[in-house]
C-alpha positions as CSV (number, residue, x, y, z in Angstrom):
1,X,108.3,117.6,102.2
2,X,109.3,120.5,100.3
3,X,106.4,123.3,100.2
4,X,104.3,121.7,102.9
5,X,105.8,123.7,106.1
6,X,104.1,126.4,108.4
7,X,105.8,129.0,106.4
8,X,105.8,127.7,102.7
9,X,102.4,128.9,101.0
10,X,103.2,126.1,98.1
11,X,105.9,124.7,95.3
12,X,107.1,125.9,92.6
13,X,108.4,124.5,89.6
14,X,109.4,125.0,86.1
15,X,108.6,123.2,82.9
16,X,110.8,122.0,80.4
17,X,109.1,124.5,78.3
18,X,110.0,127.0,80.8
19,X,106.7,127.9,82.1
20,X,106.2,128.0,85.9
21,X,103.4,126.2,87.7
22,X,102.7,126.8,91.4
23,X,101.6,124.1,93.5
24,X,99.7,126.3,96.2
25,X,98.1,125.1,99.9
26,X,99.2,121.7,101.7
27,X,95.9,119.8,101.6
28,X,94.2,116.9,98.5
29,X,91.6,118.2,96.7
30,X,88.7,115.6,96.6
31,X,87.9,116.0,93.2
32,X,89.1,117.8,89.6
33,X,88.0,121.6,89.2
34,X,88.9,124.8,87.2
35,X,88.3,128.0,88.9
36,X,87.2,131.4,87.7
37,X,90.5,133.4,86.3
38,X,91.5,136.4,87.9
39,X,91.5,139.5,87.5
40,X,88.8,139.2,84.9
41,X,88.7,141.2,82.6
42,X,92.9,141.7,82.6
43,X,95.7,143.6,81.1
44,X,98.2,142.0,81.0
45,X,98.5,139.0,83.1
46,X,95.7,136.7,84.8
47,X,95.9,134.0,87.3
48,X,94.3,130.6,86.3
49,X,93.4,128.3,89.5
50,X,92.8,124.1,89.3
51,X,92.7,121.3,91.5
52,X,94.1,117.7,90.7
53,X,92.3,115.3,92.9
54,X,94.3,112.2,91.7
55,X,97.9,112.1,89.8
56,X,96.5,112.5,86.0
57,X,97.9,113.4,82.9
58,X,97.4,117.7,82.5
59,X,96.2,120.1,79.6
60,X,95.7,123.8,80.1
61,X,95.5,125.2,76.7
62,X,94.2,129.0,76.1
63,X,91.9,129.1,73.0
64,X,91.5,132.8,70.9
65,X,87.6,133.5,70.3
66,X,88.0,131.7,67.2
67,X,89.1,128.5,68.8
68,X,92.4,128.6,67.3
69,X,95.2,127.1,70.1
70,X,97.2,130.3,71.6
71,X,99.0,128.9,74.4
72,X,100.2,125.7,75.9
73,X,100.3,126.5,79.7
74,X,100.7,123.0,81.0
75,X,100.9,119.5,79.3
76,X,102.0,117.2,81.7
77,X,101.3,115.2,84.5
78,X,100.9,116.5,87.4
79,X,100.3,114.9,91.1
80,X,97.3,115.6,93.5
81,X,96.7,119.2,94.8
82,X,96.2,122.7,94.0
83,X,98.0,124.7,90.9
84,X,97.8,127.9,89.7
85,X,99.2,129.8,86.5
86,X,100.0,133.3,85.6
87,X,99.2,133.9,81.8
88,X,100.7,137.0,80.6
89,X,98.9,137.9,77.3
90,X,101.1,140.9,76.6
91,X,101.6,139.8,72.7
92,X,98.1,138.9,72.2
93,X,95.5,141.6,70.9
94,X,92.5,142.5,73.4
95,X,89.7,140.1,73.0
96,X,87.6,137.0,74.5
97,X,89.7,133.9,75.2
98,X,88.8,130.8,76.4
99,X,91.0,128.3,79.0
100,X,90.6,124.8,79.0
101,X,91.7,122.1,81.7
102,X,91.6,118.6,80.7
103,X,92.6,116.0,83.3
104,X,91.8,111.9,82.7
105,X,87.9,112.1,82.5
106,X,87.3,115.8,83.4
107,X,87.1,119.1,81.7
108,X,86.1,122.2,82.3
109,X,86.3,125.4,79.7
110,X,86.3,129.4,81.2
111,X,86.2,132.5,79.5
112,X,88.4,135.4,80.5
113,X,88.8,139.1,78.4
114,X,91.9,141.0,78.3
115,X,91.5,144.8,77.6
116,X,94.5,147.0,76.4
């Protein structure tokens, strides 16, 4: 299977919308969870880190401090394992934002700051 070899450190794909999502490590997670972005605080870009622990129907969506919707990073559905995301928030001013996973039952909200 593509991605799962001694020498592949993951998949990588592209959306429709152009964004690209990087399946990362070989094994299932057991269950759904959003990990602490990083670097945090950030300027420009950031990594966001989930795990899928069953084929589900995706939302990561980046919030402003004012809850107003910035970004659609992934809305889609996606199958069992580990993902992670670069955001690059050049075009947005510095300031709090939120990221938001939402996956079947589960979701899970983190808070990140970029600094310019």
């Amino acid at each position: 299977m593509l991605g799962d070899g001694p020498w592949s450190n993951g998949l990588s794909f592209t959306t429709a919308g152009g964004i690209a999502i990087e399946r990362i490590g070989g094994e299932i997670p057991v269950e759904f969870e959003l990990y602490p972005s990083y670097p945090n605080p950030f300027n420009p870009e950031t990594t966001i880190q989930f795990d899928i622990a069953q084929q589900s129907n995706v939302r990561l969506v980046i919030y402003d401090a004012l809850g107003r919707e910035v970004d659609v990073l992934v809305s889609e559905q996606l199958t069992a394992g580990r993902y992670e995301y670069n955001w690059n928030a050049s075009r947005q001013p510095s300031g709090l934002f939120l990221y938001r996973l939402e996956a079947g039952a589960f979701s899970k909200t983190g808070r990140m700051l970029l600094v310019k």
